[in-house]
C-alpha positions, -999 to 999 in steps of 0.1 A, spaced: -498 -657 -479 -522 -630 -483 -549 -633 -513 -540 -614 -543 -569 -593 -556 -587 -613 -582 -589 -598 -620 -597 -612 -649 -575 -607 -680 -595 -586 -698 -594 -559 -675 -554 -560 -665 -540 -529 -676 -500 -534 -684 -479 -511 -680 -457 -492 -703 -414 -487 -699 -400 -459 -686 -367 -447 -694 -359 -428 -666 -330 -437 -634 -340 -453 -606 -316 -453 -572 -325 -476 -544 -301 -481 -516 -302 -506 -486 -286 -490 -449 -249 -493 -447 -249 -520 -423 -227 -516 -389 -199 -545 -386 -203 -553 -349 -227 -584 -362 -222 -607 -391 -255 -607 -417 -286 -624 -405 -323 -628 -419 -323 -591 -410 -299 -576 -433 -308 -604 -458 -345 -592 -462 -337 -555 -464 -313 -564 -492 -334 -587 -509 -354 -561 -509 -338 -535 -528 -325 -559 -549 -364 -570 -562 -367 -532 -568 -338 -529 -589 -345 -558 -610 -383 -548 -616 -373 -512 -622 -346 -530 -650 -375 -550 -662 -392 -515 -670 -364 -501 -685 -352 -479 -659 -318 -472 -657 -307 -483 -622 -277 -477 -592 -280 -500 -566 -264 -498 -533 -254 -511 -504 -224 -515 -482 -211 -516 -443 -208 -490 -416 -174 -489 -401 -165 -462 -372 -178 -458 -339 -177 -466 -303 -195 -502 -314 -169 -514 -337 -138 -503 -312 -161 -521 -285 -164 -552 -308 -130 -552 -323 -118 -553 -287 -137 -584 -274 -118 -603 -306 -88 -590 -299 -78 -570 -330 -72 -535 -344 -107 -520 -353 -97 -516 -389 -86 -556 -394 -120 -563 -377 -139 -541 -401 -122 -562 -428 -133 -596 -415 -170 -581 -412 -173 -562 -441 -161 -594 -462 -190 -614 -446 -215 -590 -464 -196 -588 -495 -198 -629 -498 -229 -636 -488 -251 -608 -512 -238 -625 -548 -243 -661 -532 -278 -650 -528 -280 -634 -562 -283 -603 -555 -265 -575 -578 -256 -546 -562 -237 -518 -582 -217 -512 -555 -207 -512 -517 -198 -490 -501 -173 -494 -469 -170 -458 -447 -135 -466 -439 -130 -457 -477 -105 -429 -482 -124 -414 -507 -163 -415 -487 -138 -396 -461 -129 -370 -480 -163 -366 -496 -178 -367 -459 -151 -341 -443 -163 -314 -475 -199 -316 -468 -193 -317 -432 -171 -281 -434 -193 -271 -459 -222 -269 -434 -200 -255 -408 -192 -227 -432 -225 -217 -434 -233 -214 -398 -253 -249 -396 -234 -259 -371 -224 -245 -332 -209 -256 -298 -219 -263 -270 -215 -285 -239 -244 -317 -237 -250 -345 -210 -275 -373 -217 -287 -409 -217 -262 -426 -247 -264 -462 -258 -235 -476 -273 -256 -505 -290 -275 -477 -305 -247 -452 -312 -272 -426 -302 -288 -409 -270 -320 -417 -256 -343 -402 -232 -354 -416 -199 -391 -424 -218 -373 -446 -241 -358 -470 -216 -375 -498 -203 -368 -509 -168 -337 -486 -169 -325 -502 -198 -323 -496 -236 -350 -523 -251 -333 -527 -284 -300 -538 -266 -312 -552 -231 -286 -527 -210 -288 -497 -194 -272 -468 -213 -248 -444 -199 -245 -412 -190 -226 -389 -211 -216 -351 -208 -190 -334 -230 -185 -308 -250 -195 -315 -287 -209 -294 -323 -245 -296 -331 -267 -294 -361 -292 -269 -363 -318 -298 -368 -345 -274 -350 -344 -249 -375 -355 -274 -403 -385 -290 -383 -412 -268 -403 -397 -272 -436 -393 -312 -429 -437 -310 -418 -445 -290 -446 -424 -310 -465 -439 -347 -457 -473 -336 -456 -475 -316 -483 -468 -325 -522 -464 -293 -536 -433 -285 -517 -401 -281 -533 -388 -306 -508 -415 -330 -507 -409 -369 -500 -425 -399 -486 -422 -419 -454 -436 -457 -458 -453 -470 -448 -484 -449 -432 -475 -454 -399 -441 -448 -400 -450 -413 -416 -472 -403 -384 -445 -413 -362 -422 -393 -383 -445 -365 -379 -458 -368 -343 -419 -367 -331 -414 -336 -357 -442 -315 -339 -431 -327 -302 -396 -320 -285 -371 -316 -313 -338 -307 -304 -304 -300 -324 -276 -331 -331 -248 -336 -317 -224 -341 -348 -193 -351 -330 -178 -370 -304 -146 -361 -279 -141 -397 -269 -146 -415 -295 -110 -420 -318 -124 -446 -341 -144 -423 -365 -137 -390 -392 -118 -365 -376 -135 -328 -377 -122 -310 -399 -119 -281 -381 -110 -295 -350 -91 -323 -349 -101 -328 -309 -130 -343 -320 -144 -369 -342 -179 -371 -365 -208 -387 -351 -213 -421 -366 -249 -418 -375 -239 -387 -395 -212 -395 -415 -227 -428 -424 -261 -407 -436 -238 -396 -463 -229 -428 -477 -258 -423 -504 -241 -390 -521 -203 -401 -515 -208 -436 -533 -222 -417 -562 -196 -396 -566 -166 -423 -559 -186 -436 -587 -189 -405 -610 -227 -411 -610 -239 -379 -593 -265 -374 -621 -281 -406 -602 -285 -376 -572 -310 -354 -590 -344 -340 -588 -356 -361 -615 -345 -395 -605 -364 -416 -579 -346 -422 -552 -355 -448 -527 -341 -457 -490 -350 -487 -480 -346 -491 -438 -354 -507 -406 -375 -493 -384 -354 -487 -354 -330 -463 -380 -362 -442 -392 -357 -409 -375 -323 -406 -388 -334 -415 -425 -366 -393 -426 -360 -362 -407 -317 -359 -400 -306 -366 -435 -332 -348 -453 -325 -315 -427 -290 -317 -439 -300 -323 -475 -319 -292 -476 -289 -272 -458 -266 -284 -484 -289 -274 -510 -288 -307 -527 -320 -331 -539 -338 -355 -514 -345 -387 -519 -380 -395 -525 -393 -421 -507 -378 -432 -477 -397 -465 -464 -391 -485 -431 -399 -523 -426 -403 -537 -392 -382 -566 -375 -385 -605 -375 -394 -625 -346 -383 -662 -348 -409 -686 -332 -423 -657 -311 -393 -646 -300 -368 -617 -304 -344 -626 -329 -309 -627 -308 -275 -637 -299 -284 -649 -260 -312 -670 -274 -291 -690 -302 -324 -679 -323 -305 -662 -353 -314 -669 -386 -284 -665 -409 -290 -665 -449 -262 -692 -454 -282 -713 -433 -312 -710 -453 -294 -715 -486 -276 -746 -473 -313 -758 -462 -336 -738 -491 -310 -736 -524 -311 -697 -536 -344 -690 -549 -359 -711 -524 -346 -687 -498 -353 -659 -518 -392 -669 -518 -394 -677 -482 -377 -641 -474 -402 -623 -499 -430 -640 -488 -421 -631 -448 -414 -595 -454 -423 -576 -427 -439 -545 -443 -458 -530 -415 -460 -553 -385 -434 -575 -372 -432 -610 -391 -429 -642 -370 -409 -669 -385 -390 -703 -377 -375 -731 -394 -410 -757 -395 -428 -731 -412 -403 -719 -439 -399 -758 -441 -435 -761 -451 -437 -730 -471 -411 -743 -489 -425 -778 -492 -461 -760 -504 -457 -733 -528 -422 -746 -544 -416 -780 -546 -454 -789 -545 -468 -761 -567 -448 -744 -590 -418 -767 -592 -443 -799 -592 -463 -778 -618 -429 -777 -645 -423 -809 -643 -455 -827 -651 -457 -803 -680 -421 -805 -690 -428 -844 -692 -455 -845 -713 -441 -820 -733 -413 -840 -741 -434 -872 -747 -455 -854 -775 -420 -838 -788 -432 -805 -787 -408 -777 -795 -415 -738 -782 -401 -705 -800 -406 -679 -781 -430 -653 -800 -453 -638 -770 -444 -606 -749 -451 -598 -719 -461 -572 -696 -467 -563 -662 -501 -555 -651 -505 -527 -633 -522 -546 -599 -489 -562 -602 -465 -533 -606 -486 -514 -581 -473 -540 -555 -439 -545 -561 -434 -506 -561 -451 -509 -525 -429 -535 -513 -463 -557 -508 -440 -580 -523 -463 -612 -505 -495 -598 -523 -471 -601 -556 -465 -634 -555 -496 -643 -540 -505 -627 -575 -482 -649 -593 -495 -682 -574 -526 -677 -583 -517 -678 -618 -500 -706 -614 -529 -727 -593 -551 -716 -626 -529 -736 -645 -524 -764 -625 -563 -764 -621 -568 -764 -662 -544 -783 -668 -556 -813 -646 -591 -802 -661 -581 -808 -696 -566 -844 -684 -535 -837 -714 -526 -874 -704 -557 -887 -721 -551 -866 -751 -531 -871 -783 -520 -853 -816 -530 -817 -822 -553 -815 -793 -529 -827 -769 -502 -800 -784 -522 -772 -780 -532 -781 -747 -496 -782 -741 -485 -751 -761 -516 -729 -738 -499 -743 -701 -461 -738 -719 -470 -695 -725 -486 -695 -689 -455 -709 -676 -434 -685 -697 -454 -656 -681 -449 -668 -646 -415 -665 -652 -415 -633 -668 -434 -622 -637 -414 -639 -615 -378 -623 -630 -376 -598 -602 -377 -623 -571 -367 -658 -580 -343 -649 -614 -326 -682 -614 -358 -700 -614 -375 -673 -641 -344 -683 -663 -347 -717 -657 -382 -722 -671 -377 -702 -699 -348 -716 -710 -365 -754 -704 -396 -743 -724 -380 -729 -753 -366 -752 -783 -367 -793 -776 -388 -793 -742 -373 -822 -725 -380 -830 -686 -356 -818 -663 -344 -822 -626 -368 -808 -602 -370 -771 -598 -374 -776 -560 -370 -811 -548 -390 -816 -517 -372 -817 -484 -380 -838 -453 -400 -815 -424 
């Protein structure tokens, strides 16, 4: 884990609340795989951001959800031997189990084979169409089907796609385009410059010059439909042809809102976050704000892309039986154990290389050695001197702190909040409470029992089971308790 900055409390600005909304959204993830470490860590993700922006007194949406139409699905849904819409049900559910089991508390998900997203799609969709966004023509090219998207001859590696391992195919057929071109200089100006009326953000750094050095190279228009392709939202204009899967799906962040009758979460005013992988970037940060602008509705403002997990120095995949798949790690970790090991592996910028020994260890470190070792040993000799806690101190959130869970640096955070925590363990061994009796044993007790209720407090957003669980143990009758995060056997 990487070293927190070091501050003393005296010079820890907090932070004040905000009452303002705050929409964070993960992709809408495509059913031809069941959820793995992945999805999980993108979710998890958002859902830390939600909970902290809560915690501030934002008002928050939160949403996720599956992607359902394509060549893919009909691809997949064939290989089980069932109608594509039966298959998206079976996937989808996998999602929608797994996300509360770890916790997490979306508003809402969002499925694309909803009748409703449909209809919302097919009005944007002619609305563009109407105003001369979008032509015909006839197009050949590279087209991966794992991808759902074409590819150039640069992109392929030994002939083949390297995001699926297989060569694409070629593709030629007569389909309508978006006049993505025509938005390329208003997309520059509006990433690299914050006084434009469009401006947003593309996280992190890197990700923003790739944005940018594809912007300024060969840009061409979309292809916004498919002739082949039944499984997907008819045109609405021509019913020869269905929508391009990328493109429909893009719209899942407006549609949801309005199934919901929360549109006034898509304004100018509220910060609006997409949180992505990286392989998904140029869709999220230069497509969906083109046709954003076209429509003349708000952009989001901040659209951030994590990279991938490797497992043991490995590609995570099927073919290699290297998946790792959250139930496992609950089954192995409990909730918040999982939670912490996802948090603490997030791959912000470069890839993050994980595997089963070292979330063991982890785990066996930081949870059931230090904080959850930490609770009980106070908790017991809390409950020898028969000390009682009312809870009378507030906290805050200093701004190092806020500055990076807003960043998604969420490993520097709780580096942050482990370093509080090895302070106490440190005075609190120090101070040799064991050897102590009467009033100066209680208010050595009293001084690790706040400390504990701030690590909680701090700790609401990524482990809230656990933040809970120590308040509610230090507050009243402190009495010694079942261990937080009982060790587990390498």
């Amino acid at each position: 884990m990487k070293e927190a900055r070091k501050s003393s409390r005296d010079d820890v600005k907090y932070c004040h609340t905000m009452n303002q909304k705050y929409y964070v959204t993960t992709p809408i993830y495509y059913v031809n795989d069941i959820p793995h470490i992945g999805h999980t860590c993108t979710t998890l993700a958002a859902d830390a951001l939600a909970r902290f922006a809560k915690q501030q007194g934002k008002e928050v949406f939160f949403l996720t959800g599956t992607d359902e139409h394509g060549a893919k699905v009909v691809e997949a849904a064939s290989k089980e031997g069932v109608p594509p819409q039966e298959f998206c049900d079976q996937v989808s559910q996998r999602f929608r189990d797994i996300w509360p089991r770890l916790n997490i508390q979306n508003d809402y998900f969002i499925r694309t084979t909803n009748p409703k997203h449909k209809e919302i799609f097919s009005r944007l969709i002619n609305q563009l169409y109407d105003q001369g966004e979008i032509y015909k023509k006839k197009y050949g090219g590279w087209y991966c089907v794992g991808c759902e998207k074409y590819i150039t001859e640069k992109d392929l590696v030994d002939g083949k796609c390297p995001d699926h391992n297989r060569p694409p195919i070629w593709q030629e057929e007569e389909n309508y385009f978006f006049k993505l071109t025509k938005y390329v200089p208003i997309l520059i100006e509006a990433i690299q410059n914050p006084h434009s009326p469009y401006y947003y953000q593309v996280e992190p750094e890197a990700k923003r010059n790739e944005v940018l050095s594809r912007l300024k190279d060969d840009v061409i228009d979309i292809s916004i439909s498919r002739a082949n392709v039944p499984w997907g939202i008819p045109i609405p204009w021509d019913k020869e042809q269905t929508t391009y899967v990328w493109i429909e799906a893009l719209c899942n962040y407006y549609s949801a809102l309005e199934i919901n009758n929360r549109l006034d979460f898509w304004a100018k005013d509220v910060e609006i976050d997409h949180l992505v992988g990286k392989e998904i970037l140029w869709f999220h940060a230069a497509v969906w704000p083109a046709m954003l602008i076209a429509l003349n509705l708000p952009l989001p403002k901040r659209i951030f892309a994590h990279n991938f997990y490797m497992v043991d120095g490995q590609k995570m995949s099927k073919s290699l039986g290297n998946v790792i798949a959250p139930e496992e790690m609950i089954k192995r970790y409990g909730v918040d154990g999982t939670r912490y090991l996802i948090y603490t592996s997030f791959p912000h910028t470069n890839d993050s290389d994980v595997g089963w020994s070292r979330f063991t260890e982890k785990y066996n470190s930081d949870l059931a050695n230090g904080l959850g070792n930490l609770v009980s040993r106070v908790a017991r000799l809390c409950e020898k001197a028969q000390l009682e806690r009312k809870p009378e101190v507030q906290f805050g959130c200093p701004n190092e702190f806020t500055h990076t869970v807003n960043n998604l640096k969420f490993d520097q955070a709780l580096a942050y909040i482990w370093e509080k925590i090895t302070q106490v363990d440190k005075t609190f061994n120090e101070q040799e409470p064991w050897k102590q009796s009467g009033e100066a044993l209680k208010k050595t007790l009293r001084t690790s029992v706040t400390s504990l209720h701030e690590i909680a407090y701090l700790l609401t957003s990524f482990l809230p089971q656990t933040a809970e669980q120590i308040k509610e143990q230090f507050t009243g009758e402190i009495q010694a308790r079942t261990p937080l995060f009982p060790k587990i056997d390498a």
